[in-house]
PLY file of the C-alpha trace (Angstrom):
ply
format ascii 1.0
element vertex 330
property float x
property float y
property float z
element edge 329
property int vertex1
property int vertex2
end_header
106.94 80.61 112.17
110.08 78.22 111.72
113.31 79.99 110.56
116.03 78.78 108.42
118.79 76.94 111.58
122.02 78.22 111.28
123.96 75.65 113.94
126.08 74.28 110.75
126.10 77.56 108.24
127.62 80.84 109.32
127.25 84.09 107.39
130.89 84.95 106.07
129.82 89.13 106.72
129.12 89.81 110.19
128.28 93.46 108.74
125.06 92.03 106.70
124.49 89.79 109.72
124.25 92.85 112.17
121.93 94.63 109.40
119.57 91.68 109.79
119.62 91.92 113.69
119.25 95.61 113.34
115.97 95.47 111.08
114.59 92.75 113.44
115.31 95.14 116.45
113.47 98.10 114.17
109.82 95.55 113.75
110.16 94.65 117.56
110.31 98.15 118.49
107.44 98.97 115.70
105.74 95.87 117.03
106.07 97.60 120.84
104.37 100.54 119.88
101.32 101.70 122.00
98.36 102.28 119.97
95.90 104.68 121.69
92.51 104.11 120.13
90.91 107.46 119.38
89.35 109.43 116.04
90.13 107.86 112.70
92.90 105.36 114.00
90.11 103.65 115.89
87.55 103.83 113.14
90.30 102.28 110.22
90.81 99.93 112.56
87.25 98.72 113.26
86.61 98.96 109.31
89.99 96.56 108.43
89.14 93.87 110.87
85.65 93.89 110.05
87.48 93.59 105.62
89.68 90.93 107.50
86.93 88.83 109.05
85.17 88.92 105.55
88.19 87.85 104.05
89.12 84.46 106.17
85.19 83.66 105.06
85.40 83.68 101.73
87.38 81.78 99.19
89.71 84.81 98.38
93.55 83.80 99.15
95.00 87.07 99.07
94.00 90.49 100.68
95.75 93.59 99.22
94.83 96.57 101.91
97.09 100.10 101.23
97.07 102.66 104.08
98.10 105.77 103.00
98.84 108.64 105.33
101.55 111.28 106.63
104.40 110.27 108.52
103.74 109.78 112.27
100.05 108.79 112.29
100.61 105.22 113.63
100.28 103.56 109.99
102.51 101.10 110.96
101.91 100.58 114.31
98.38 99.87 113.01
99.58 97.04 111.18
101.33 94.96 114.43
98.06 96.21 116.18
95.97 94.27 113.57
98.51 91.47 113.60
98.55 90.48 117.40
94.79 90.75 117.26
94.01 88.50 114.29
96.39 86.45 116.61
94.33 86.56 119.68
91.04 86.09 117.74
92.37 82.89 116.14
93.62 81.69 119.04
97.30 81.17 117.73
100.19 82.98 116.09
99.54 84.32 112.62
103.07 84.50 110.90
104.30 88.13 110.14
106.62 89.35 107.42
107.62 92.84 107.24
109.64 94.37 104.38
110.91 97.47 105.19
111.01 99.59 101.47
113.11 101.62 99.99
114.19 102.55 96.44
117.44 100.69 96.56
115.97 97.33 96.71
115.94 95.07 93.88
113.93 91.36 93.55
116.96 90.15 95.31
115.76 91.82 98.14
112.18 91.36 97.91
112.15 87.65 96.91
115.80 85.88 98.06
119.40 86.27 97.42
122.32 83.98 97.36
124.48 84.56 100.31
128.10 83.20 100.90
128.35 81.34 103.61
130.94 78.15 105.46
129.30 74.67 106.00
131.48 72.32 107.70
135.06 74.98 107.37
134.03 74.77 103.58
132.85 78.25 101.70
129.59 77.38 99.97
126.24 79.63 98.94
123.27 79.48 100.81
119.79 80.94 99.34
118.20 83.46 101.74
114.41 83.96 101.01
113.34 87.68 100.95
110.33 88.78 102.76
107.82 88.12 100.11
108.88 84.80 99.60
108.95 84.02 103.05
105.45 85.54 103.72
103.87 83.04 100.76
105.62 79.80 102.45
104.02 80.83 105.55
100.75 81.17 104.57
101.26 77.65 102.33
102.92 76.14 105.97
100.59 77.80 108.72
96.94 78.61 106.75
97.91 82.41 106.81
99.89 84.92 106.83
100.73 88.89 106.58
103.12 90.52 104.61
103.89 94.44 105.73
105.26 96.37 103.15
105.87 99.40 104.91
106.48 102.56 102.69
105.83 100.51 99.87
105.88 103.80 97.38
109.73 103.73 98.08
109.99 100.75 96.22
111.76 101.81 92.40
109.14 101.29 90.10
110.95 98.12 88.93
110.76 96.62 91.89
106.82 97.89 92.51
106.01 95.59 89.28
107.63 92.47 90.81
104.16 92.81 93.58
101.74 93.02 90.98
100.88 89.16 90.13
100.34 88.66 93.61
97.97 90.94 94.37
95.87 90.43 91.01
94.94 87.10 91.17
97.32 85.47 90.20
98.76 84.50 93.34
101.95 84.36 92.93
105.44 85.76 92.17
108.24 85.02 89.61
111.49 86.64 88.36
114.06 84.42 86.54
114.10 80.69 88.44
112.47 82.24 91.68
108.95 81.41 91.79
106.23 80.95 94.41
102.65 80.83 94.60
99.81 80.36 97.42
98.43 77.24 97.96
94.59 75.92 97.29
92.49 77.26 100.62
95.93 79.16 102.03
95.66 82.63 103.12
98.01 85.88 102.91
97.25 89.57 103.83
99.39 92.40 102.26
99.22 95.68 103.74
101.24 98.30 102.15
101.83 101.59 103.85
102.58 104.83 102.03
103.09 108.52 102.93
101.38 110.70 100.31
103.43 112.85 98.15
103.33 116.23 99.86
105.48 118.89 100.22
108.73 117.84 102.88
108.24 114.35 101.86
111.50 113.49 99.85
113.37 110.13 98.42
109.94 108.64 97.54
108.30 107.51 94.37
104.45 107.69 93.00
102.68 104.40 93.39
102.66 102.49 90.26
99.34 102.75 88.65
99.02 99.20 88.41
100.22 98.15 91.49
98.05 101.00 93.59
94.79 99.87 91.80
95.75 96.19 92.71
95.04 96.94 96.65
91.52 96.40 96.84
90.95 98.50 99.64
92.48 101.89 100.04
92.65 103.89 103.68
93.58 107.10 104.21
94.86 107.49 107.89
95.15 111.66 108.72
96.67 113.68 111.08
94.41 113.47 114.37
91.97 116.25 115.51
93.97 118.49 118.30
91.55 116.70 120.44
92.21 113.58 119.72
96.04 114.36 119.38
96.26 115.57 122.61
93.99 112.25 124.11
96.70 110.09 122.06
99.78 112.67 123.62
98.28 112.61 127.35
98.27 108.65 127.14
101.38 108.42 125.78
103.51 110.37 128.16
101.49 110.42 131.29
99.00 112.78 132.78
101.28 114.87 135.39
101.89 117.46 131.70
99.80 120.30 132.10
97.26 120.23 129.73
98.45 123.99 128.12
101.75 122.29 127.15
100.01 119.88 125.15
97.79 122.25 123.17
100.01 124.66 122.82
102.49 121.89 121.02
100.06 120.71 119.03
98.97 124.26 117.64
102.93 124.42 116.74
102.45 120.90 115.19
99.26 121.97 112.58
101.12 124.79 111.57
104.12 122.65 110.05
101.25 120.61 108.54
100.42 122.88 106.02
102.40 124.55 103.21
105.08 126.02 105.02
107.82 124.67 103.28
109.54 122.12 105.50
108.36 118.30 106.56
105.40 118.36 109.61
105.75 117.87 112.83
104.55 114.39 113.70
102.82 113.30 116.51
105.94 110.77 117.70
107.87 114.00 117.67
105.54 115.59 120.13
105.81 112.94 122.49
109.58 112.66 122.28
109.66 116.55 123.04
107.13 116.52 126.16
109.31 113.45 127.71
112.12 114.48 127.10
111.03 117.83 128.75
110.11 115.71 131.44
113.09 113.89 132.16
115.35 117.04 131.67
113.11 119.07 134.17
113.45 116.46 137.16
116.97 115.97 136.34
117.65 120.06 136.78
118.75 120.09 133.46
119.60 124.10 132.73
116.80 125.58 130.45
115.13 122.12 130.47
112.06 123.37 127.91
114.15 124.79 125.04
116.45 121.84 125.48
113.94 119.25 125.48
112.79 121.32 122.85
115.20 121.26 120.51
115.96 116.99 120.75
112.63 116.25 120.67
111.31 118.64 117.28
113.73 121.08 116.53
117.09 119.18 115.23
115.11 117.15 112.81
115.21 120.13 110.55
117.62 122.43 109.18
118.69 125.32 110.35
116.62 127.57 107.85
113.66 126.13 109.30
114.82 125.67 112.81
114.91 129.12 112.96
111.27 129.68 111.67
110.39 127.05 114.71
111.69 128.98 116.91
109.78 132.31 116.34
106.60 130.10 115.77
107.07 128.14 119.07
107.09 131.95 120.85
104.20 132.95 119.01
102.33 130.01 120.12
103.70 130.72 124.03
105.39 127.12 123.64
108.90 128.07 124.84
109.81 131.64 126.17
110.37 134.45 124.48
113.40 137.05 125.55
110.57 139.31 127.37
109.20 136.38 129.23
112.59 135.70 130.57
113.08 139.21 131.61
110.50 139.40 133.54
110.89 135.59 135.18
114.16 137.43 136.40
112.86 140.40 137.43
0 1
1 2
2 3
3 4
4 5
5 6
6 7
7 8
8 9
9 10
10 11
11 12
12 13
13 14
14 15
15 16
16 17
17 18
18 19
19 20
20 21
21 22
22 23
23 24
24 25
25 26
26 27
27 28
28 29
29 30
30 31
31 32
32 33
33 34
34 35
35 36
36 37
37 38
38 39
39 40
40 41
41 42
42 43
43 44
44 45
45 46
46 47
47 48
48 49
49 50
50 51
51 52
52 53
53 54
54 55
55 56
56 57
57 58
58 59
59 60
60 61
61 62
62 63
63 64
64 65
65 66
66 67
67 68
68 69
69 70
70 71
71 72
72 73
73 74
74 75
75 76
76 77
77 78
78 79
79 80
80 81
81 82
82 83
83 84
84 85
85 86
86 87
87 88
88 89
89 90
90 91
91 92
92 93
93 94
94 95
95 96
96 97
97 98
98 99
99 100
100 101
101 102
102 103
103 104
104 105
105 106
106 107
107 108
108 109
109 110
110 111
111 112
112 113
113 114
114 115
115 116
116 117
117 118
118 119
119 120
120 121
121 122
122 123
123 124
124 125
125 126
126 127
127 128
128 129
129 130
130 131
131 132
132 133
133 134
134 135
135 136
136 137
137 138
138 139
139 140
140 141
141 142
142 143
143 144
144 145
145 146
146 147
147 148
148 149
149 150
150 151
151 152
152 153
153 154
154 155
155 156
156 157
157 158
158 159
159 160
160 161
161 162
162 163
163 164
164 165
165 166
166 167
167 168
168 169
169 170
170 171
171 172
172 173
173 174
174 175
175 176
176 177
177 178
178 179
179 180
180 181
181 182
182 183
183 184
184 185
185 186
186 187
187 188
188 189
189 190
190 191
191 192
192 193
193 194
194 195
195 196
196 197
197 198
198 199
199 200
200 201
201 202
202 203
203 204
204 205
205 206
206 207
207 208
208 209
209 210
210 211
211 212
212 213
213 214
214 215
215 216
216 217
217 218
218 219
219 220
220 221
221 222
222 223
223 224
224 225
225 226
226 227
227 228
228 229
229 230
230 231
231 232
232 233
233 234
234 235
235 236
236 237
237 238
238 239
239 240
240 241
241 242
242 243
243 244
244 245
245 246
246 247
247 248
248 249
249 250
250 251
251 252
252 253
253 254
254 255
255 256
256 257
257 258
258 259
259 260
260 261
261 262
262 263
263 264
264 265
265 266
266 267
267 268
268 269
269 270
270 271
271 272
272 273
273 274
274 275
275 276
276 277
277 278
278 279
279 280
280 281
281 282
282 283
283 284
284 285
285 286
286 287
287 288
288 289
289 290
290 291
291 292
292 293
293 294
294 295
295 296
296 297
297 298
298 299
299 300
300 301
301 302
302 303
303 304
304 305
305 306
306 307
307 308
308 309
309 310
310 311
311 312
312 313
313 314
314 315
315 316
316 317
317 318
318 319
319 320
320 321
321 322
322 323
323 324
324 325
325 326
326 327
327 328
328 329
């Protein structure tokens, strides 16, 4: 994928410039993400390639695939995963956009914005293209493409419609002067990721009606089994954890998943809390468990429901109640 050189234009706000670095740091480290194939991660997966492989046969030029899911079940993760082997199978690159939503963005942000820039000591405007944009003149460039558009039901339902003639057909999108549609023969995959609108998930919108019944395909990726949660946890943070600490973190895990009145426990927080425990334990960190405990799950919430953690991690014989400790120093 060629990128825009920047030897003779400089961005005039190092602030927006560091934004752009920082977003590009949050896909590598999505990109980085270990995918351990087990349960319903590892059948989506077979089923999309298997869509995908269709796809590049037939004379379709766009692919509209949403994966719907709570937070923490590798949704996104999935994507890069599907990415870097689409890459592998073609035997080059396939160019990758990702568009990270949210309800403040406008087209601007979606399809390009003027930026002001210097060329030459002289202040000028320089038109950056937006993900979406960029995604369409690499399909038209390289043959095909993917465009991520992670969370996409964070987009403001103005900004969901500007999506809709390019997954209908159509091909294309336009809003005022901007305009862009794929080529005759070219290619582009758009994945949109979504959490579902249960209780503890907050700042997000419905889907648009329209736009949701323009993905062809819909997936719903679920929490994992416990036994596939713990396979996933085991890989993840190496096998010296006793097996106990697992389950017994994952039985405190389903019972956030439910109606309890607070977000869920993800998986990713799991892990976090079992290394960190790690780490903290071989470093003789004082009371290594509960502190591993409590920057790994417990300060994600607030202190309501930090306190109805607690009790449930002692009824689950995750961390220590004040009897255990009694009799550890008796």
């Amino acid at each position: 994928m060629e990128f825009a050189k920047s030897s003779k234009v400089e961005d005039v706000d190092p602030l927006k410039g560091q934004l752009r670095k920082d977003e590009e740091g949050q896909k590598e480290q999505a990109q980085m993400g270990k995918l351990v194939m087990v349960g319903e991660i590892e059948k989506t997966f077979n089923e999309l390639i298997l869509i995908i492989r269709n796809f590049l046969k037939s004379d379709e030029q766009v692919l509209a695939i949403n994966i719907k899911g709570p937070t923490g079940v590798g949704k996104t993760t999935l994507v890069f995963y599907i990415a870097g082997q689409l890459s592998r199978k073609l035997n080059r690159e396939v160019p990758f956009e990702f568009a990270q939503c949210n309800q403040a963005q406008d087209y601007h942000e979606l399809l390009g914005y003027q930026k002001i820039a210097y060329d030459k000591n002289k202040l000028t405007t320089q038109f950056v293209d937006g993900p979406i944009l960029k995604a369409i003149k690499a399909a038209n460039e390289n043959g095909i493409a993917i465009l991520l558009l992670d969370e996409v039901n964070g987009l403001a339902p103005e900004a969901q419609k500007l999506v809709n003639p390019l997954l209908d057909g159509r091909n294309m999108v336009k809003y005022g002067d901007i305009e862009a549609k794929i080529n005759e023969g070219k290619k582009l995959i758009v994945i949109g990721t979504m959490n579902e609108l249960n209780p503890g998930y907050y700042g997000i919108n419905s889907l648009n009606l329209d736009l949701e019944r323009r993905f062809k395909y819909t997936f719903i990726l679920p929490y994992p089994a416990p036994e596939n949660e713990f396979k996933i946890i085991h890989e993840m943070v190496g096998r010296d954890v006793e097996s106990s600490m697992i389950m017994r973190a994952i039985k405190l895990a389903n019972h956030t998943r439910g109606e309890w009145g607070g977000p869920p426990i993800s998986t990713p927080m799991l892990i976090a809390f079992i290394s960190a425990f790690k780490e903290f334990y071989k470093s003789n960190i004082p009371d290594a468990l509960m502190e591993a405990f409590k920057v790994g799950i417990l300060n994600h919430f607030d202190e309501q429901l930090r306190k109805s953690l607690i009790e449930k991690a002692k009824d689950v014989g995750l961390i220590p109640t004040m009897t255990d400790e009694k009799n550890k120093d008796g």
